[in-house]
N, C-alpha and C positions, 0 to 999 in steps of 0.2 A: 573637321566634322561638321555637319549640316545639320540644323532643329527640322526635325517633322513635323509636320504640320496637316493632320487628319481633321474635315469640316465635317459636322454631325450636323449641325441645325446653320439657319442664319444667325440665331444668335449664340450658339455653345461652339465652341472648337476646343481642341487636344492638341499640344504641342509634347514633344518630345524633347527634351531638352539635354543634349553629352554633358558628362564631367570629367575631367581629367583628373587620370588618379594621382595620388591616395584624394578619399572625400569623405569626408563622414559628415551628415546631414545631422544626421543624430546627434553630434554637439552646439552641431550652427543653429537649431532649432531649438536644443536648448539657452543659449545664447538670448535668440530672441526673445525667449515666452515670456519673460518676467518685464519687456520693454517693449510688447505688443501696445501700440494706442487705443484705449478702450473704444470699442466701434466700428474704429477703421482697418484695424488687425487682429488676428489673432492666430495660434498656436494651438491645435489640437492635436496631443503624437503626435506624429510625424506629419502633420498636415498645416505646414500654411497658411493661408487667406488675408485677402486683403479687399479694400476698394478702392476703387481706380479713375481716373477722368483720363480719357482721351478719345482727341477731335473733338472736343466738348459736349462727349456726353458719357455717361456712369459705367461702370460696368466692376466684375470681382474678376479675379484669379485665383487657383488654388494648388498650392503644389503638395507634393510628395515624392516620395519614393517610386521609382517606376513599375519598382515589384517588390521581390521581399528582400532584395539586398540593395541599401540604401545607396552603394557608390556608385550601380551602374547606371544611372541615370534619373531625370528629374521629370514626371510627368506635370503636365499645366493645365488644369480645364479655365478655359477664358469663355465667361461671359460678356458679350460689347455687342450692341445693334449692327456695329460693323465688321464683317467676317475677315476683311484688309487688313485687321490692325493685329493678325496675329504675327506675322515677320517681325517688326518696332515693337511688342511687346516681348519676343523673346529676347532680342536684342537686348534689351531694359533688364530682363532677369537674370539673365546670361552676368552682365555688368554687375550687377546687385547682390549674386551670390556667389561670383568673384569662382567661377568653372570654369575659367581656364587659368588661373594661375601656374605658372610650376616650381609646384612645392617641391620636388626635388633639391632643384638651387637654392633651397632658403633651410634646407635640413639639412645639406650639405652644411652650409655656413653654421647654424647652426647645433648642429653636431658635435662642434669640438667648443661647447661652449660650456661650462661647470652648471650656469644654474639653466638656462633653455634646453640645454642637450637633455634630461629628463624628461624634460613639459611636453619637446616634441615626439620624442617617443613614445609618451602616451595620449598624446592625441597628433596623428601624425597628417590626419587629413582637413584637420581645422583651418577654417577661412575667415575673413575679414567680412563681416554680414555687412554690405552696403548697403542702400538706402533705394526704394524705387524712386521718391522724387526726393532733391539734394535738398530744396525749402522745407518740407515736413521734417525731413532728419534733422536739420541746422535748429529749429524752435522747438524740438526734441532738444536737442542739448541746452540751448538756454534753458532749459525747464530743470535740464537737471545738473543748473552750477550746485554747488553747495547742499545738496539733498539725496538721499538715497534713491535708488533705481526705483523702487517703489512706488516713492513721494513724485518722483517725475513723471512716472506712468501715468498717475492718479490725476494729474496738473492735465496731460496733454490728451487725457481724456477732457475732459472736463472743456480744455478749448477745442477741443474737436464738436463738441455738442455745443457749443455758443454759439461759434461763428462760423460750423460747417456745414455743406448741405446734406439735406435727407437723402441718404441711396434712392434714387429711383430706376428700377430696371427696369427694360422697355420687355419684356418677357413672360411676364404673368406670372412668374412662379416667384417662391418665397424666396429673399436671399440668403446665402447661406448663412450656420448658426454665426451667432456675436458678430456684422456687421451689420452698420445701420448709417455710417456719416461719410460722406467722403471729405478728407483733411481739405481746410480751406486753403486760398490762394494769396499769396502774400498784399493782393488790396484788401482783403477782408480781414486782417489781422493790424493795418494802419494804424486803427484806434484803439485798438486790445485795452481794455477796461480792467483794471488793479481787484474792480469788485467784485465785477463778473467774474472772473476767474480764483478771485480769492490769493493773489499772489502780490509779494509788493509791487508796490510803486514802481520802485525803481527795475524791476524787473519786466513789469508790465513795458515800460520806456523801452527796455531793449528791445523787446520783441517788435515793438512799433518801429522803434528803427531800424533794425534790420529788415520790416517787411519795407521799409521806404526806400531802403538802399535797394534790394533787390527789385522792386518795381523799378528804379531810375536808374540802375546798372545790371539786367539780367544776367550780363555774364558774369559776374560777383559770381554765383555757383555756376558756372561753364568751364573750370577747371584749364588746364592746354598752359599752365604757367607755374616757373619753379616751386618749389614747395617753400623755399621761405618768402618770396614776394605775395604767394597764397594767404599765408600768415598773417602776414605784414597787414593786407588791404581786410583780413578778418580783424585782426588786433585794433586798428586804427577806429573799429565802427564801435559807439556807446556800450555798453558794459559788457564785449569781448574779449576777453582775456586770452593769454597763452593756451591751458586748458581747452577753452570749448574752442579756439582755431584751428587746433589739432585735431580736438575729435572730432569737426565737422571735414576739416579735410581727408582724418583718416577716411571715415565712413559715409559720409554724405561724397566728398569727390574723389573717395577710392585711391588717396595716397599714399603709397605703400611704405616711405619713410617716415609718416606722420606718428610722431611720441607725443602723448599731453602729457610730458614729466612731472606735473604740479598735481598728478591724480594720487587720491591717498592710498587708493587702492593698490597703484603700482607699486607706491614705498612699502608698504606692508609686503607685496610679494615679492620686492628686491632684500629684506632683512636677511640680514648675517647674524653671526655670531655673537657681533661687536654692537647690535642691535639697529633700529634703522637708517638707510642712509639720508642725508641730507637733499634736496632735491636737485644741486649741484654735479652732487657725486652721482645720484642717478644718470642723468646728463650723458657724464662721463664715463657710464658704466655703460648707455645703451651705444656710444659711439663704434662699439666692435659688432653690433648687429646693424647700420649701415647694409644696405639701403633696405631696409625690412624689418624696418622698428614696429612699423604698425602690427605685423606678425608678432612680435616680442608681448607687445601690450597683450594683443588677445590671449594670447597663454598663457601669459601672468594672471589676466585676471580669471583667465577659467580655473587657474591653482587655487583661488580662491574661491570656488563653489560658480564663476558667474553673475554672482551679486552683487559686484561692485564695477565703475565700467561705466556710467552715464546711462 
């Protein structure tokens, strides 16, 4: 299937974007609303938005539902001075809200599963929300080791309006409601400041180092390598833990095996009878959902309202 691609203005275009069924937007948007970055995203119904830099200069997107039934497709108004850049942006969202996955093979598997055969059947077209740029998702989740969805929302607002720039559109008109910052670039985040932001110390540190690793090894988030060597070179960098290598891999590089077993959230939606499991025995409980753990996590934590998840 081919994105359309209708040019209204030089600077507004319409993309049409396929999804492969089952799809329901209406959860994946739920999903996001509570972990939108104040500024640079947000969530209205069924309306997406964000701001965006490419070719080096500003521009928004805005999706939704193409019409009044959410699975059949994803409309995109793109504002960018450049009318070029709507092909490489679908391509981008396409990857990001994970439309062509086939969920079939992963309901299949899990199907005959006791505790996902349930989750999947009532949310059968849920997808793995990935990330438009894999750096803004990765200090998204430093932001949110150890703190509620909330709490990290509130955080990566807050460095979004430090060390981000002001949207400016080349357009004249106002941009749309709740965005004002476009997420900065991993040199502008080098020196990330404890005070500015109000966050420890030692947290402030990672963020710097990981923007220092990514400036001096780009492809650090350029993915194209197994999932535990992925790991491995996330774990190895200053206060990267098992946790957030996972959920930068799950969702910033869209891989599909990626479990952060060490999430509290998951243990709470793995309890039994016999009460919760040890994070071991999670481990070993997610080995029969292979290769599609990251699937496993989303459902889990949407059993849980959503709120918990990074």
């Amino acid at each position: 299937m081919d994105t359309e691609l209708y040019v209204s203005t030089p600077a507004i275009s319409t993309l049409a974007l396929p999804v492969r069924h089952p799809f329901d937007w209406a959860e994946i948007a739920g999903f996001l609303a509570p972990r939108c970055i104040p500024g640079v995203e947000a969530v209205d119904g069924l309306v997406y938005r964000r701001t965006i830099l490419v070719e080096g200069r500003h521009g928004t997107i805005e999706l939704g539902p193409s019409d009044s039934r959410p699975v059949d497709g994803l409309a995109v108004r793109v504002r960018h001075p450049d009318p070029t850049v709507g092909v490489p942006i679908s391509t981008r969202l396409m990857r990001q809200f994970d439309l062509m996955t086939d969920i079939d093979a992963i309901a299949l598997q899990f199907g005959c599963d006791p505790l996902l055969a349930p989750l999947m059947a009532q949310r059968p077209g849920l997808r793995v929300p990935g990330a438009w740029d894999p750096f803004e998702l990765a200090i998204r989740a430093i932001l949110g080791q150890q703190v509620s969805v909330a709490a990290a929302t509130t955080l990566a607002g807050r460095l979004a309006q430090a060390y981000g720039e002001p949207l400016r559109l080349d357009d004249g008109l106002p941009p749309p409601p709740g965005l004002t910052q476009v997420f900065p670039p991993p040199p502008a985040l080098i020196a990330a400041d404890p005070g500015v932001l109000r966050i420890p110390t030692k947290r402030a540190e990672t963020i710097a180092a990981f923007a220092r690793a990514v400036v001096a090894t780009p492809a650090l988030l350029a993915g194209g390598v197994p999932l535990a060597e992925l790991v491995e070179r996330l774990d190895a960098l200053p206060g990267i833990g098992p946790w957030t290598a996972h959920y930068i891999a799950m969702r910033a590089l869209r891989e599909p095996d990626a479990f952060p077993s060490g999430d509290l959230g998951l243990r709470k939606a793995m309890a039994t009878a016999d009460g919760l499991p040890s994070f071991k025995e999670m481990d070993r409980r997610a080995e029969a959902w292979r290769p599609w753990r990251a699937y496993a996590a989303l459902h889990l934590w949407m059993s849980l309202g959503g709120g918990t998840g990074g």
